[in-house]
Backbone bond lengths (Angstrom), bond angles and torsions (degrees), N, CA, C in turn:
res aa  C-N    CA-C-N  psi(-1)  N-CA   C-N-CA  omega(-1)  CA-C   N-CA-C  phi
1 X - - - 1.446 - - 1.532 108.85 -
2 X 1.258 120.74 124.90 1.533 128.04 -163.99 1.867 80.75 -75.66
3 X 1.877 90.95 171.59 2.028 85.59 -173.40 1.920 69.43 -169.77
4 X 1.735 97.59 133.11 1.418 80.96 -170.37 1.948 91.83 -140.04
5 X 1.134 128.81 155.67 1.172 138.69 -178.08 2.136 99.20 -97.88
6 X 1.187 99.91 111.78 1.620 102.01 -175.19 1.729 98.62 -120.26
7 X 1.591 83.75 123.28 1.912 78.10 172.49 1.742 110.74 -134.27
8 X 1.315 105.59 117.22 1.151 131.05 174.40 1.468 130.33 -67.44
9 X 1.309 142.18 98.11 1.353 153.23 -119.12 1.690 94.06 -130.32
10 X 1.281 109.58 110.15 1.515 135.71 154.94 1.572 105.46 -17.08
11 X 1.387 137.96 115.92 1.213 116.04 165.96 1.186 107.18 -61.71
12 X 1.191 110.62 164.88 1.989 130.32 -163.61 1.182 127.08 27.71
13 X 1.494 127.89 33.87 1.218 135.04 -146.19 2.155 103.30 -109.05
14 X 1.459 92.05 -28.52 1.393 120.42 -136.09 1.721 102.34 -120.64
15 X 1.313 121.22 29.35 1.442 138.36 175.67 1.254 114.83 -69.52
16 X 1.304 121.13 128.19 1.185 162.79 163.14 1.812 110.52 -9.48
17 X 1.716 102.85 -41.79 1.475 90.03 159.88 1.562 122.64 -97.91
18 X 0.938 128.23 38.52 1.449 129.36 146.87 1.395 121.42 -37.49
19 X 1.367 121.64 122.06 1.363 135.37 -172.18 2.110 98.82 -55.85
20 X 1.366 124.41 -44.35 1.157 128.86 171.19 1.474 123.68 -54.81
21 X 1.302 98.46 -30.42 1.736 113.47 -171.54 1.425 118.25 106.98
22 X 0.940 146.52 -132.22 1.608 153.09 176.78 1.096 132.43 -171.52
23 X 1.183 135.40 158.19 1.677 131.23 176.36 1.706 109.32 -95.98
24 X 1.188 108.72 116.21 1.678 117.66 173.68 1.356 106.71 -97.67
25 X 1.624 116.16 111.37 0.878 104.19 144.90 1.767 156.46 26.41
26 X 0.903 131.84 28.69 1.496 135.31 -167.00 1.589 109.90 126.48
27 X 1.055 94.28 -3.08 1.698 101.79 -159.09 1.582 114.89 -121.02
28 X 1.215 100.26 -20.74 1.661 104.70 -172.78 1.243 105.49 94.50
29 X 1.636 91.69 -174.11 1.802 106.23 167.19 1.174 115.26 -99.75
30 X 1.661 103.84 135.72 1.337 139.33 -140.42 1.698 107.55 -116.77
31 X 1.172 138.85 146.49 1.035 135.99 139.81 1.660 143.33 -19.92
32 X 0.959 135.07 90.70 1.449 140.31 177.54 2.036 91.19 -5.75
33 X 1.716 86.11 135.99 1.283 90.35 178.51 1.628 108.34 -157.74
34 X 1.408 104.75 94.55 1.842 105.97 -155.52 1.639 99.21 -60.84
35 X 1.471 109.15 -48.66 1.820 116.51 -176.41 1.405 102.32 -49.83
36 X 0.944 143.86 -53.62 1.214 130.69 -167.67 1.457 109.52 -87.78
37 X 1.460 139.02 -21.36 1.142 139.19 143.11 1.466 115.36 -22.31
38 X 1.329 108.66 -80.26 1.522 122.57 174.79 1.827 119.56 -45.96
39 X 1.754 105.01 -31.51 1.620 98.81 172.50 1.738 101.11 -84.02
40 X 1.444 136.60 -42.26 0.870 127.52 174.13 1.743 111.56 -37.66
41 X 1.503 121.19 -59.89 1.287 117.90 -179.49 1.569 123.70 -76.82
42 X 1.483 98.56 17.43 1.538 86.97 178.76 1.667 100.18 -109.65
43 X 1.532 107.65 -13.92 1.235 121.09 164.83 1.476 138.38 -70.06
44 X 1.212 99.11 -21.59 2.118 111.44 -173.62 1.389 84.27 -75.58
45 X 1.625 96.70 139.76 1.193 129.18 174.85 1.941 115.77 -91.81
46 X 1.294 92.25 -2.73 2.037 105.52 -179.36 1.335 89.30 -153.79
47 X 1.632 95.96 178.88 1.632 114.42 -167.80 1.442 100.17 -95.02
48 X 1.162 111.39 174.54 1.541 106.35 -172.08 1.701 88.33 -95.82
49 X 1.537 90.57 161.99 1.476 98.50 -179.17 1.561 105.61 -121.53
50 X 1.316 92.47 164.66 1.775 113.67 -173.98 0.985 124.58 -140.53
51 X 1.553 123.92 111.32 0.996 121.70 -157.13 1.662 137.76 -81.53
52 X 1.250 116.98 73.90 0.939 138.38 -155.60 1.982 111.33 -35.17
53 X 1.099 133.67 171.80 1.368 147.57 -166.15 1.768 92.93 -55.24
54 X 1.851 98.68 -87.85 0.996 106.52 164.47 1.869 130.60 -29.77
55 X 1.056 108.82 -52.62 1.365 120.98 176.12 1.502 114.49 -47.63
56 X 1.521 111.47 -43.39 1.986 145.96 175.07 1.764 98.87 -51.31
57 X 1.001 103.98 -51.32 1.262 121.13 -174.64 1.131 133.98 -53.60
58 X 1.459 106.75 -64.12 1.538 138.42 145.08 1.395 129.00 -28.93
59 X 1.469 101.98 -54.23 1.453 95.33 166.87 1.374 123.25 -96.26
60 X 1.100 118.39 22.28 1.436 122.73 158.59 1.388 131.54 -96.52
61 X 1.179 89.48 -40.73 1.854 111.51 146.62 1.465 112.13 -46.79
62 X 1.201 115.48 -47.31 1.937 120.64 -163.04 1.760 82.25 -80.68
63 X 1.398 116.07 -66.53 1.652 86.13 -179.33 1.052 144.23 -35.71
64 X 1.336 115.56 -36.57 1.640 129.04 178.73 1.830 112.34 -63.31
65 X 1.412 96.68 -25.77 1.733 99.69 170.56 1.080 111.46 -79.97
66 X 1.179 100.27 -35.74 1.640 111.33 -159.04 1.791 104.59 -64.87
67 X 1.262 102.21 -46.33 1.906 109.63 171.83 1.490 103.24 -70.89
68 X 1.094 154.09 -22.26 1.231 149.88 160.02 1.373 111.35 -30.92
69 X 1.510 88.89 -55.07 1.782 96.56 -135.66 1.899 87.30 -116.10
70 X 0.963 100.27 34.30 1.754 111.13 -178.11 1.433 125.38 -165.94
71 X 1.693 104.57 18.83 1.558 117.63 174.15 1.712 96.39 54.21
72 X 1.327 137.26 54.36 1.444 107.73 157.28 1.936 105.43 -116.89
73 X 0.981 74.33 -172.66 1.594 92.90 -176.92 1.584 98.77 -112.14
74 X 1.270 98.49 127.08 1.844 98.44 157.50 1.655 123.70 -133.04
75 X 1.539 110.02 130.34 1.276 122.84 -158.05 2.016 97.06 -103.79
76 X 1.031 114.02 -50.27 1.156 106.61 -170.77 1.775 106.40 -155.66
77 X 1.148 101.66 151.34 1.544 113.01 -177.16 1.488 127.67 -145.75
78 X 1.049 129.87 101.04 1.414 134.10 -174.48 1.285 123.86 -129.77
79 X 1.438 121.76 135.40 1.758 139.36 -156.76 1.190 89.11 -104.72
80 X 1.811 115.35 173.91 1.256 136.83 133.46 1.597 89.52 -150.31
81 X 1.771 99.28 -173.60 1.566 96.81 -154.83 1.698 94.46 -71.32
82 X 1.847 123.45 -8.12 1.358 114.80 -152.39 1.219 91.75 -110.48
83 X 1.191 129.23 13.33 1.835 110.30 -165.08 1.559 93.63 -177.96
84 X 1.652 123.21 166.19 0.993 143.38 135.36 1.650 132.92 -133.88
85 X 1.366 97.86 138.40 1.867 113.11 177.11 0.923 133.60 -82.14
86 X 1.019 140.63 130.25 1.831 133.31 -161.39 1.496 86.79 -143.27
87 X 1.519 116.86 139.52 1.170 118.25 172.06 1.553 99.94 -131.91
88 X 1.455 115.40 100.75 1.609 106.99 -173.23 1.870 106.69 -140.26
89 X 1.227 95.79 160.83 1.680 99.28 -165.53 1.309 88.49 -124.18
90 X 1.810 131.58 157.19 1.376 134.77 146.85 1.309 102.92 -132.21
91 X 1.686 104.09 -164.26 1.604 110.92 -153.76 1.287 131.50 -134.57
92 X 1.657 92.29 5.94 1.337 115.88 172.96 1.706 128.07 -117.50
93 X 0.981 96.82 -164.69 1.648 82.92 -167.75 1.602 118.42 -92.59
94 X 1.348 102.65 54.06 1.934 111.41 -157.04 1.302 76.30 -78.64
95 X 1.783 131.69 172.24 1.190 129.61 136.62 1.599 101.86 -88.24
96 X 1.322 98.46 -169.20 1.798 105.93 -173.12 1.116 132.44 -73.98
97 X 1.472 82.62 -30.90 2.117 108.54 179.64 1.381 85.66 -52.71
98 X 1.367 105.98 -85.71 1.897 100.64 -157.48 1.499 123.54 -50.67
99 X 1.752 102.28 -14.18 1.674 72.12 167.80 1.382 120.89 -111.91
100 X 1.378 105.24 5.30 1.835 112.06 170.16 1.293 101.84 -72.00
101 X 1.759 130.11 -34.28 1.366 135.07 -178.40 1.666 110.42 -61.77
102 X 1.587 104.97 -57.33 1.260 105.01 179.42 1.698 121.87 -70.21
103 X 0.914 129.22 -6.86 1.536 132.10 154.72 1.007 95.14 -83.00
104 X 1.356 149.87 -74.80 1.318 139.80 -160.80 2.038 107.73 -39.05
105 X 0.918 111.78 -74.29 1.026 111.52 -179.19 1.502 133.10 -65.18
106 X 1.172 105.35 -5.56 1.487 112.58 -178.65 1.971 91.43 -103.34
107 X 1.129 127.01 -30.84 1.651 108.33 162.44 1.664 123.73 -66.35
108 X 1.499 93.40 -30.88 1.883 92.76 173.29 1.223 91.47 -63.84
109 X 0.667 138.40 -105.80 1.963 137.25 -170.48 1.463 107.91 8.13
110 X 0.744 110.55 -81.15 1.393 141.18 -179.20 1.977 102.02 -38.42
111 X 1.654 96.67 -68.14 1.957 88.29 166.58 1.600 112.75 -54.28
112 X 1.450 118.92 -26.51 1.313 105.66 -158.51 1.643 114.59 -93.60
113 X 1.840 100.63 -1.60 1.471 108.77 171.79 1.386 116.69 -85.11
114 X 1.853 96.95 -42.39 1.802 95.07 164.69 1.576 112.60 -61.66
115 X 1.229 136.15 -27.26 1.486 125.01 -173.93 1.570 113.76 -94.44
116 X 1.320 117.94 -2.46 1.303 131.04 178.30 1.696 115.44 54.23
117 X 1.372 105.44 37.07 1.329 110.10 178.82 1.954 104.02 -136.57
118 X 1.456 106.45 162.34 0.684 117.18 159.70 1.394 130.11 -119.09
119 X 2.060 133.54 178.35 0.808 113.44 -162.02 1.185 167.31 89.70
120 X 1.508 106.29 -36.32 1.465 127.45 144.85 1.077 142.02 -85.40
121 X 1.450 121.93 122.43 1.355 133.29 178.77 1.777 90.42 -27.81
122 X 1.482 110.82 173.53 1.731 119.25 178.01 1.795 101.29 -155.68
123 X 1.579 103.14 -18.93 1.400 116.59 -150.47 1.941 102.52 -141.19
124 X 1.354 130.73 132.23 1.111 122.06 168.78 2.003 106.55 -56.34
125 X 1.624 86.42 169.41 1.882 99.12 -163.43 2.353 91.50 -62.01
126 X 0.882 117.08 -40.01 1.676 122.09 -167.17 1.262 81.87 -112.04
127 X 1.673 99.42 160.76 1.348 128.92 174.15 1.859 105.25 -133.74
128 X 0.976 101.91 132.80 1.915 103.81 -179.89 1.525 102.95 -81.86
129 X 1.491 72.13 135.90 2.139 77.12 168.59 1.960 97.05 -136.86
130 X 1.354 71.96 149.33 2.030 79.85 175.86 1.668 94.33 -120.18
131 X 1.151 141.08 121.90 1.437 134.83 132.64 1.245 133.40 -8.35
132 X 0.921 161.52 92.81 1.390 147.23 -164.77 1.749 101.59 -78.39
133 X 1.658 104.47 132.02 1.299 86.62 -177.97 1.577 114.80 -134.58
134 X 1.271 106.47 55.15 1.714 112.26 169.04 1.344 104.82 147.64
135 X 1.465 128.92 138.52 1.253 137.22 -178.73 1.161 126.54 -32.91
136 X 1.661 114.00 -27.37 1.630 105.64 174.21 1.178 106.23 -94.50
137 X 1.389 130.56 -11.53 1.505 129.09 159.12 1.526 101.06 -66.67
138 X 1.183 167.71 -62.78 1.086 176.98 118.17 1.736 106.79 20.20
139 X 1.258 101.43 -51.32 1.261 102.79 162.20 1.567 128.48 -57.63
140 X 1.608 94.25 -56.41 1.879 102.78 -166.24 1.589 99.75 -56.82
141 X 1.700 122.38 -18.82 1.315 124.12 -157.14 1.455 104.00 -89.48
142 X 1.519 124.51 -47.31 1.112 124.27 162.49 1.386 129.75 -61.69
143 X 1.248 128.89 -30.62 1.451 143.60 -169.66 1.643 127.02 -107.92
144 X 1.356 100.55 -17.43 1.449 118.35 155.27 1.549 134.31 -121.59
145 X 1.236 89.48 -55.09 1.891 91.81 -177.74 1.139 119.79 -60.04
146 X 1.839 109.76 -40.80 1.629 106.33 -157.50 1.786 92.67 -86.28
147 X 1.111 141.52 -25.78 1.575 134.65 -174.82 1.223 101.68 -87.80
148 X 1.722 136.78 -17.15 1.409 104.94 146.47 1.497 160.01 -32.95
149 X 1.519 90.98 -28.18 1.425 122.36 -169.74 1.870 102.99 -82.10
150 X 1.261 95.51 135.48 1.716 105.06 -161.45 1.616 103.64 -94.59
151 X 1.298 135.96 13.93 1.380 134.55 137.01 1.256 142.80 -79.04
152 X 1.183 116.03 -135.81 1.658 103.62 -155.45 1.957 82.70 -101.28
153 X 1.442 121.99 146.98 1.528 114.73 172.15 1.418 109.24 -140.61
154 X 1.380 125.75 150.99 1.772 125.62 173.28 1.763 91.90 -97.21
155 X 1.310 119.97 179.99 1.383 138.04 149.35 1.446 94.02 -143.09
156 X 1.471 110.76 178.34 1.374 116.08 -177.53 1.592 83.74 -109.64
157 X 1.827 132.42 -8.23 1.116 110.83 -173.60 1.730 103.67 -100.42
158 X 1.210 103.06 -25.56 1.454 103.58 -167.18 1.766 119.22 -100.44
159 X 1.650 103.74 -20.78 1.407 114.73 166.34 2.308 88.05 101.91
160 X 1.324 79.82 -145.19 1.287 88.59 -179.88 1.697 109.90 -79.29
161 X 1.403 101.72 171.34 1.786 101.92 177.33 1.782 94.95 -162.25
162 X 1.253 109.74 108.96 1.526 109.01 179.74 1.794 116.14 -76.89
163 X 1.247 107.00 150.10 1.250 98.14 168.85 1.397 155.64 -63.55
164 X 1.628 137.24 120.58 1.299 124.09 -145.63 1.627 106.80 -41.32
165 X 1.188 123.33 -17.96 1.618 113.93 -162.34 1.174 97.27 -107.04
166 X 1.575 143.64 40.95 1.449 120.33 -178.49 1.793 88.67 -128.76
167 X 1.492 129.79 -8.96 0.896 121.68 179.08 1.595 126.39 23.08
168 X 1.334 95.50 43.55 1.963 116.16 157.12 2.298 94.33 82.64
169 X 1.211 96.32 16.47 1.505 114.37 169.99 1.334 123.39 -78.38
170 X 1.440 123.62 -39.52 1.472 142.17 -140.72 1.960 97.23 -105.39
């Protein structure tokens, strides 16, 4: 059963001068690059978005439908305001595209019903996926990487886990 780590990128969140560097398109991740930072932002057609507490929430919730009603499996899930992680496996012979596409697009919906607008990007144009490729990778992903992340997160082992800053608020 394929089991794949998909991470979904904030539109405009994710510019080119990032102290880490960036992911280009066809190219990988790239070197910090302020000039093209600045043409990227002179280019967005909307503001970048952030994914707010509530917002964290929401789409973790929308995943949980979303595997319902689309045979997947979900192992672990974790937000921040710039991105979200989904770590989910299924059992048929989907390739990845369609189902990184079909989550992808069924959460824009979903932001654009809570924001009561239409039209706007919610999500960069690609979404990264890593393969998961062996149980202790599977492990390090559930048990380290994804509870790093300082938003709202599910596990299938731990349930929900709110974020240190919502102090029973969120």
């Amino acid at each position: 059963m394929p089991v794949y780590l998909f991470t979904y990128h904030a539109y405009g969140t994710w510019w080119p001068d990032r102290p880490q560097g960036f992911v280009q398109e066809g190219k990988g991740v790239q070197p910090t690059n302020p000039s093209l930072a600045t043409a990227y932002r002179t280019a967005a057609k909307h503001e970048p978005v952030i994914f707010t507490h509530v917002m964290q929430r929401v789409l973790i919730e929308k995943i949980h439908h979303i595997a319902e009603t689309e045979a997947l499996l979900v192992y672990g899930l974790s937000a921040d305001p710039t991105h979200l992680h989904v770590l989910v496996g299924w059992d048929d012979g989907r390739n990845y595209n369609k189902v990184r596409g079909r989550i992808k697009n069924l959460l824009s919906l979903q932001l654009s019903r809570l924001a009561g607008m239409t039209g706007r990007p919610w999500f960069v144009k690609e979404s990264s996926r890593k393969r998961v490729k062996d149980e202790d990778h599977f492990e390090y992903l559930l048990t380290t990487y994804l509870p790093k992340h300082l938003g709202w997160q599910w596990c299938q082992r731990r349930g929900w886990v709110e974020p240190p800053s919502c102090d029973g608020g969120c």
